[in-house]
MIMAR-443987 format. One record per atom (N, C-alpha, C, O, CB): x, z, y. Coordinates in steps of 0.001 Angstrom, whole numbers, plus 524288, in hexadecimal, padded with zeros to 5 digits. Atoms other than C-alpha are relative to their C-alpha. Glycine has a CB too. Example, Ala and Ser with C-alpha at 12.3 -4.5 7.8 and 13.67 -1.06 7.14 Angstrom:
<nodes>
8037A800007FB5A;8300C81E787EE6C;8038480000804B0;80790802998049D;7FC20804DE8001B;7FCCC7FFC47FB5A;8356681BE47FBDC;7FCFE802DA80442;7FEFB8038380896;8019E7FA79801CE;
</nodes>
This chain:
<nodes>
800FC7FC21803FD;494C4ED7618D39D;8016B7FDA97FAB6;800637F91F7F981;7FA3A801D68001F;7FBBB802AF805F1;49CE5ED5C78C550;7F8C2800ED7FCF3;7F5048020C7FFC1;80861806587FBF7;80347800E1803CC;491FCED5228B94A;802B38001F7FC75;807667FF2D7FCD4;7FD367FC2E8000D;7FE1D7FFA78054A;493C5ED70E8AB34;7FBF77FE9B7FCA9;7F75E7FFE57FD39;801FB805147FE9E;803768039F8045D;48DD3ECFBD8A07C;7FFF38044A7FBA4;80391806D47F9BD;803367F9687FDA3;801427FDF1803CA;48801ED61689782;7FB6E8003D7FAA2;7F799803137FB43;8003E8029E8021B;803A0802D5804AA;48025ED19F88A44;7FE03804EC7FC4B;800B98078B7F94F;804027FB1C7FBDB;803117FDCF80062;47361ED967887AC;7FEE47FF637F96F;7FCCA7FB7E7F78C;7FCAD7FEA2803F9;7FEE88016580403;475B3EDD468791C;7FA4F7FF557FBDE;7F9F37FE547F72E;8042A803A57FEAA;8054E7FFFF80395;46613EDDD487621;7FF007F7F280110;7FF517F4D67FD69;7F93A805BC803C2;800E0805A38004E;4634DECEEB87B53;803A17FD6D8025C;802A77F959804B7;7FB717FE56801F0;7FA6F804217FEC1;470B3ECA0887EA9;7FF847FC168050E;801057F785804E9;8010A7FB7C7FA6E;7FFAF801977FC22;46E2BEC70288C2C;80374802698032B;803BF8070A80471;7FC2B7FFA48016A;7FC9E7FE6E7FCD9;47805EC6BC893CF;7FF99801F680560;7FD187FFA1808C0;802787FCEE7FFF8;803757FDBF7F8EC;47768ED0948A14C;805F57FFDB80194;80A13800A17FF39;7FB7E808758013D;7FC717FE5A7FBCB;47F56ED08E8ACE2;7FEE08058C803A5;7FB39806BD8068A;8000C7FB4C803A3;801717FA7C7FE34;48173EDE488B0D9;804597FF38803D7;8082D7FC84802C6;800328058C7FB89;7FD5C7FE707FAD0;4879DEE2358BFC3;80375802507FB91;800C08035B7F7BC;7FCCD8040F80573;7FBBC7FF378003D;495DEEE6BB8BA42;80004807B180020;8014580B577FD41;802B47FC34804B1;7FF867F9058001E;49356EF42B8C157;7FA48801E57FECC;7F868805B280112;802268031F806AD;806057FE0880154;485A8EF5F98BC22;7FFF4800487F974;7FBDD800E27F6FF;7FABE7FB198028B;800CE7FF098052C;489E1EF6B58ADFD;8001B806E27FD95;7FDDD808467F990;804737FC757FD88;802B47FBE380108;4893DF03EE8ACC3;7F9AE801A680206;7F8878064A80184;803608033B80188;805AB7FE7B7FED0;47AEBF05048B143;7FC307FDB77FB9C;7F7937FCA57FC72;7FE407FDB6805D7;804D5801E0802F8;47595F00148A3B1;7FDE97FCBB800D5;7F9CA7FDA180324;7FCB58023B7FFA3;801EC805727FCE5;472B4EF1FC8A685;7FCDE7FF487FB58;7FE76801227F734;804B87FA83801F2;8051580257803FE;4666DEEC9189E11;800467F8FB80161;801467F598804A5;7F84E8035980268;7FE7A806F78025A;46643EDFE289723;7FB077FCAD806F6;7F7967FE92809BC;7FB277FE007F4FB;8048C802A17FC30;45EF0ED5918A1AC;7FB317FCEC7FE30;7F8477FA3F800EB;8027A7FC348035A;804498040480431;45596ECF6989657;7FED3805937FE1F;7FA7A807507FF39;802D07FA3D7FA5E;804177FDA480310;4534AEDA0A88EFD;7FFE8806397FF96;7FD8F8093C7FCAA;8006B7FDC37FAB8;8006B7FAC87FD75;4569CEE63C89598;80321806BC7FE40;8038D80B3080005;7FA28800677FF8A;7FD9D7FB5A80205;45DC8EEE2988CF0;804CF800FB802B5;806027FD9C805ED;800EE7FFB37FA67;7FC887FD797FCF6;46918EF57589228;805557FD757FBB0;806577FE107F706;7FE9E80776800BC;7FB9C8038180318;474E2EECEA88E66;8044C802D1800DD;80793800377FE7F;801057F9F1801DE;7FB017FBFA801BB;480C5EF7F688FA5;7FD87803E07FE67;7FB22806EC8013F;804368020480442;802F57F96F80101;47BD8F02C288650;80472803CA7FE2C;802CF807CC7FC14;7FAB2800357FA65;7FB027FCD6801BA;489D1F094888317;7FF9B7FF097FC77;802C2802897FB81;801218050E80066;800DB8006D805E1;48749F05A287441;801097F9C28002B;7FFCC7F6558034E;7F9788023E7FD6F;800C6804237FF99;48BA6EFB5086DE3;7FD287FB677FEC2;7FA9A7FCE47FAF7;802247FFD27FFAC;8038B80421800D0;4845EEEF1A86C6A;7FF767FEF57F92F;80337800CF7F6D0;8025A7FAAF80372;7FFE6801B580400;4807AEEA1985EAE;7FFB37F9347FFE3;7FBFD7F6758013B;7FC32802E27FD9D;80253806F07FF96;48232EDAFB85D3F;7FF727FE267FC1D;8022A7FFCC7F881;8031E7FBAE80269;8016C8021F80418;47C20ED26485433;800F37FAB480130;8039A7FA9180532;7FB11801547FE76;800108048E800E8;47C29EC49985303;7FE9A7FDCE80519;800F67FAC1807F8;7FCF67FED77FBCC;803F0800A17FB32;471CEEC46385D61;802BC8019C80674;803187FEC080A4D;7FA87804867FE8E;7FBB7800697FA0A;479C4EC8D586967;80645801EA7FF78;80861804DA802A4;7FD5F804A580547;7FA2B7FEF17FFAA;4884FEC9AB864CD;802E47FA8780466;806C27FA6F80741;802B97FFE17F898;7FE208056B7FA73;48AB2EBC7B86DFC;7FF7A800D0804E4;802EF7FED380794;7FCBA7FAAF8004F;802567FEA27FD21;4846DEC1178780C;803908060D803AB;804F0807108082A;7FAE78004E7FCD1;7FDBE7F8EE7FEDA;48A62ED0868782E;806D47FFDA80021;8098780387801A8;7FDC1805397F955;7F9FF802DD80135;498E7EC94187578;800037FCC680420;8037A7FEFA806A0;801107FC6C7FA33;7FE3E804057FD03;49998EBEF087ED6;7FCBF800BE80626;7FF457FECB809BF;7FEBF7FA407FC9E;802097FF4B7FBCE;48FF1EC28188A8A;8001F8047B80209;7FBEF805D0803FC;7FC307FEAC7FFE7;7FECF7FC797FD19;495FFECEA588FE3;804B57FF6380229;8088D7FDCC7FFBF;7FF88803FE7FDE4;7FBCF7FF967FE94;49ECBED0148999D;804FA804347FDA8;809B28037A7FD1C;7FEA78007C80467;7FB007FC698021E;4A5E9EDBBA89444;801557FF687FA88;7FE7C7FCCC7F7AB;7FF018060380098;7FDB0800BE805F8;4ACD5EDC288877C;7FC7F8026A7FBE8;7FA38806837FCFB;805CF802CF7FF45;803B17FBDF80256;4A4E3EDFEC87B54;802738002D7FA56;804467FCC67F779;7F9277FE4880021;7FBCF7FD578042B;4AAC7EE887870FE;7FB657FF377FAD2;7F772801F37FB18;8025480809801C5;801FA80054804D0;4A4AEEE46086339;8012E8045B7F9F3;80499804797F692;801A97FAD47FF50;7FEC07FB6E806AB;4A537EEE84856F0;7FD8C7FEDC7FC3F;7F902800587FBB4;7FE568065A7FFB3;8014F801E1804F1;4A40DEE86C84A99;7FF70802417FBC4;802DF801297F895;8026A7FD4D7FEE3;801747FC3E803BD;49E63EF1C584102;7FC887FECE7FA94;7FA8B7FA6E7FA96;7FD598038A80301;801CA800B880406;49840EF28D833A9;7FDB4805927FFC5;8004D809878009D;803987FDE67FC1B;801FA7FA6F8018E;48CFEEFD9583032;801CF802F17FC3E;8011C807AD7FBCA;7FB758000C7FEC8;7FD7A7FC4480513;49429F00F38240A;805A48022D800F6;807BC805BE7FE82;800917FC507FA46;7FA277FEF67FD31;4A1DAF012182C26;8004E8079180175;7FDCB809E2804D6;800377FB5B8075D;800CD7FA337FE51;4A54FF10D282B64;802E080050805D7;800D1802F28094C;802F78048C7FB47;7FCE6801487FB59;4AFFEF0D1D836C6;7FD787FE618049F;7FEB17FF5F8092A;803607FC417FEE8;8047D8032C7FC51;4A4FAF057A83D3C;7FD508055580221;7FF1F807328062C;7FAF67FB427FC19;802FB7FA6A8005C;49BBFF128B83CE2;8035C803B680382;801AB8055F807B1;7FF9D8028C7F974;7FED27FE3E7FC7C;4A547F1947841F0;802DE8009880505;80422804AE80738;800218014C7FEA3;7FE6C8003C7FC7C;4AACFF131084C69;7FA267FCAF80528;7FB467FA9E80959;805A07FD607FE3B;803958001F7FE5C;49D2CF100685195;7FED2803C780550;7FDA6801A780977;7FD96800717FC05;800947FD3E7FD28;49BB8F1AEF85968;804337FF8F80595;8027B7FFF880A0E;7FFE2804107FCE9;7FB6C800E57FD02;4A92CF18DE860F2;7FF717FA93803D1;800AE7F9A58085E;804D17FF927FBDA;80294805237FBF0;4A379F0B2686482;7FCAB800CB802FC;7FD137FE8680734;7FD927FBC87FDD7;804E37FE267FC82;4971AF10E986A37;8022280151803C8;801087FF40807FC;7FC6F804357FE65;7FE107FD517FB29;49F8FF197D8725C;8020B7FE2E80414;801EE7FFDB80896;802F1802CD7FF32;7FDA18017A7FE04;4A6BBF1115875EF;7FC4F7FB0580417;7FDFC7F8B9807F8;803EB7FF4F7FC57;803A08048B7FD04;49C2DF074187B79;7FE0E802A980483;7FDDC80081808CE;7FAC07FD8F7FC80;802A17FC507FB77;495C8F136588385;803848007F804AD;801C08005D80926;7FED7806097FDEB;7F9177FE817FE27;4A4CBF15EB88911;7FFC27FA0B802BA;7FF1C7FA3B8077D;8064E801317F97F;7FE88803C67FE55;4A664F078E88B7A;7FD717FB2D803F3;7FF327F85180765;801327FEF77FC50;8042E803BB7FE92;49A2EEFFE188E21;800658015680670;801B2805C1807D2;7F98B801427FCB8;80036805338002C;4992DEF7F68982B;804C87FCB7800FD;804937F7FA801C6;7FC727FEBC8032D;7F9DD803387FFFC;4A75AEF38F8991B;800B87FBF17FA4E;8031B7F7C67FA09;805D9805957FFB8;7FEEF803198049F;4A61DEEF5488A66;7FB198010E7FDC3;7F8DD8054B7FD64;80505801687FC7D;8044A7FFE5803B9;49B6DEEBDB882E7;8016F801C57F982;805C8800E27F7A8;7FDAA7FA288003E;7FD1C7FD928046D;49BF2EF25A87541;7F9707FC257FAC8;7F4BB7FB867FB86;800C080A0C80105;8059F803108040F;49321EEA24867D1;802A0802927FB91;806CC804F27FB4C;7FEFA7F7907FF24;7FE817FEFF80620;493A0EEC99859C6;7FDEA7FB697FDAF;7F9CE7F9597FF17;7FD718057B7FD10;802A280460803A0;491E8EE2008501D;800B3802D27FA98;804D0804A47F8E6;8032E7F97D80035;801107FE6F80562;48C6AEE666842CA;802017FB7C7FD7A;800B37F7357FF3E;7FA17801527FE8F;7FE07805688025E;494A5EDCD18385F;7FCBD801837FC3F;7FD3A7FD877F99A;806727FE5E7FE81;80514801828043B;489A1EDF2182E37;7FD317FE78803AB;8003C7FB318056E;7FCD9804857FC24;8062A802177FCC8;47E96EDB61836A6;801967FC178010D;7FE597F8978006E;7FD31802A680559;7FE92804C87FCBA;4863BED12983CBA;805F57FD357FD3F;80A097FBB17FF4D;800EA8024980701;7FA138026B80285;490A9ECC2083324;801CF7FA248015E;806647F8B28012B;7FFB17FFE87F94E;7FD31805087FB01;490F0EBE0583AF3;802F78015C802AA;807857FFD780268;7FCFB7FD8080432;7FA067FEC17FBF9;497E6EC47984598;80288801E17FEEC;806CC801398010B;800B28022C80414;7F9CF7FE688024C;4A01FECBA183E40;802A27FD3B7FE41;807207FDEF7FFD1;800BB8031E7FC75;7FDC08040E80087;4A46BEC01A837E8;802347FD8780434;806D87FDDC8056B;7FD597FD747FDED;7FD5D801747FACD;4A53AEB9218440C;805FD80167802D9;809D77FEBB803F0;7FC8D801F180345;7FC207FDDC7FE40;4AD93EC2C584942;80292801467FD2D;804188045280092;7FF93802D680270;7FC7A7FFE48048B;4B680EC53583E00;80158804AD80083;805998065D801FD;804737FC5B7FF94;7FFB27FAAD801A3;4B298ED29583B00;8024E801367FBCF;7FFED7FEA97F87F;7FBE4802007FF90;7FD7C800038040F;4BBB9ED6E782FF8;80087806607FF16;80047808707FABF;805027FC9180096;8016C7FA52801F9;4BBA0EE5C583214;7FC598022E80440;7FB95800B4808C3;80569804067FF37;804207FB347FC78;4B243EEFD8837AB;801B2803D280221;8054B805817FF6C;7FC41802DE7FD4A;80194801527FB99;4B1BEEF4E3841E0;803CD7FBE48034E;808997FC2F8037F;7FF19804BF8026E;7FB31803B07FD1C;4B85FEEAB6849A3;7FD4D8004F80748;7F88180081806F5;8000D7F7597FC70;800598006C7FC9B;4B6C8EEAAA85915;802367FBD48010F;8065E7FAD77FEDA;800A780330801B4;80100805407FCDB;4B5EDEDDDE860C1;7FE8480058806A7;7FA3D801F980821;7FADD7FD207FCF9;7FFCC7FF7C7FBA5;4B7E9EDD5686EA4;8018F7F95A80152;805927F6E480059;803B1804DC8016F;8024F805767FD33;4B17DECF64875B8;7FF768009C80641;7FCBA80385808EF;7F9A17FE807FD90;800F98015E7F96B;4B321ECB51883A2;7FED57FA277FFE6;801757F69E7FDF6;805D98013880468;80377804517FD83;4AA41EC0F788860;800347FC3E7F9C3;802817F8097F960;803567FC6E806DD;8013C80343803CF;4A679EBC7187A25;8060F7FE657FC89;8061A7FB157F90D;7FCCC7FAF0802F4;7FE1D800EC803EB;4B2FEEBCBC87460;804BB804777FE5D;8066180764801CE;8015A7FAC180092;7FDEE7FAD27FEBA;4BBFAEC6BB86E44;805DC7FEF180176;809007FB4D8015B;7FF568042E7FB16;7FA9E7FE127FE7C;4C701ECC4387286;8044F803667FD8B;80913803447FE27;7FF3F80236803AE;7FBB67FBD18024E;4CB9EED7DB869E9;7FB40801957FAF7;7F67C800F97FAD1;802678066080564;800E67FE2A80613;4C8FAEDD0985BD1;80378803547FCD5;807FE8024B7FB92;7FFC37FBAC7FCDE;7FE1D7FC5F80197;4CAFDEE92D855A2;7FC148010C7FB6E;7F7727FFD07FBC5;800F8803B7803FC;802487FE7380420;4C744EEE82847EF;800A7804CE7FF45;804E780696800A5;801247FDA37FC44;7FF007FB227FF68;4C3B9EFCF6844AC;7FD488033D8044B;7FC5D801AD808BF;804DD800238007A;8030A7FD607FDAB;4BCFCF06D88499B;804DC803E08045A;809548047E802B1;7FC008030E7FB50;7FD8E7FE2F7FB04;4C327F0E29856C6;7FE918066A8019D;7F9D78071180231;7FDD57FBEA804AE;801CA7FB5E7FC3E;4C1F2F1C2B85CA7;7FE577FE4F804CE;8005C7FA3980658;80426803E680122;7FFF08032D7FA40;4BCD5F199C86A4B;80283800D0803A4;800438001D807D5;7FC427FFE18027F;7FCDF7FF1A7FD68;4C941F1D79870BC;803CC7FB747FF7E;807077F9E2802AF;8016B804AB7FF1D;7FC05802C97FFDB;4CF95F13EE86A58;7FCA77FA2680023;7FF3B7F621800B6;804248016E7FB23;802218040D7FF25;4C4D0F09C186AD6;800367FF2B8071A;8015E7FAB980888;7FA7E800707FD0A;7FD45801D17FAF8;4C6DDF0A8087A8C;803A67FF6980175;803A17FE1280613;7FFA18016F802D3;7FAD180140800C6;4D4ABF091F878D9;800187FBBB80027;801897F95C80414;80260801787FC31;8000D804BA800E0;4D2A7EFD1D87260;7FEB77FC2880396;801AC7F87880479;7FDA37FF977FCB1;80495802CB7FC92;4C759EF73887C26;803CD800678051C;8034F7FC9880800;7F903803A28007F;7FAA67FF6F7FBA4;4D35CEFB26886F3;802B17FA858007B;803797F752803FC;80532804A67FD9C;7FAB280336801AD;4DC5DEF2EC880A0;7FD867FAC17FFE8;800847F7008002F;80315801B57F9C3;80354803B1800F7;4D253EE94287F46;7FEF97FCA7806C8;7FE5E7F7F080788;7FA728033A7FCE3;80119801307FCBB;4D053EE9E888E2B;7F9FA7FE5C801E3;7F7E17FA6280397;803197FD958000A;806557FECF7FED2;4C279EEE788900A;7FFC98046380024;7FB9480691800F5;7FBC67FE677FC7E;
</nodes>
């Protein structure tokens, strides 16, 4: 039986879920919450290591700002797209006010920027907000 790793975004424990049991709503194994909720994750400081590097599937990052009007409104298109996608791809947002270390880190330079990480490191980077016809286009091309 295959398994999929997957990092529980309330206490960043990592679960092994049966492969064909990820659609049945798998709950964290520490602390019980339901670790695929179609929405995407918020990471902070506190489990961006964790939600980046301890999943098996790829996880799509959206780098936003609350004052970002582009941000605002390509918000919604990300949601959709997590409901649409989840559990093949994990979907996070990183706030760069709340968390301007990792934006630094990651050499955030415009807003919205998307970040797409397999096994802790990335792979592809795009800036700009997307329709979600053409944000699965992209994630295609991306090979996910």
């Amino acid at each position: 039986m295959s398994t999929t790793t997957l990092t529980c975004a309330f206490c960043t424990t990592t679960n092994r879920v049966p492969t064909d049991r990820l659609g049945d709503q798998p709950k964290c194994g520490k602390c019980k919450q339901q670790i695929l909720q179609g929405q995407p994750l918020e990471l902070s400081s506190f489990n961006v290591t964790a939600v980046i590097t301890n999943n098996s599937v790829p996880v799509l990052v959206d780098c936003w700002a609350p004052w970002c009007g582009p941000c605002k409104n390509f918000a919604p298109v990300f949601a959709a797209a997590a409901q649409q996608l989840e559990p093949r791809l994990r979907f996070a947002k990183l706030n760069t006010e709340a968390e301007p270390k990792l934006g630094g880190l990651w050499n955030i330079q415009s807003i919205p920027t998307l970040i797409l990480f397999r096994e802790g490191h990335e792979v592809a980077r795009m800036s700009g907000a997307l329709p979600l016809n053409q944000l699965k286009q992209w994630l295609l091309q991306q090979g996910v």
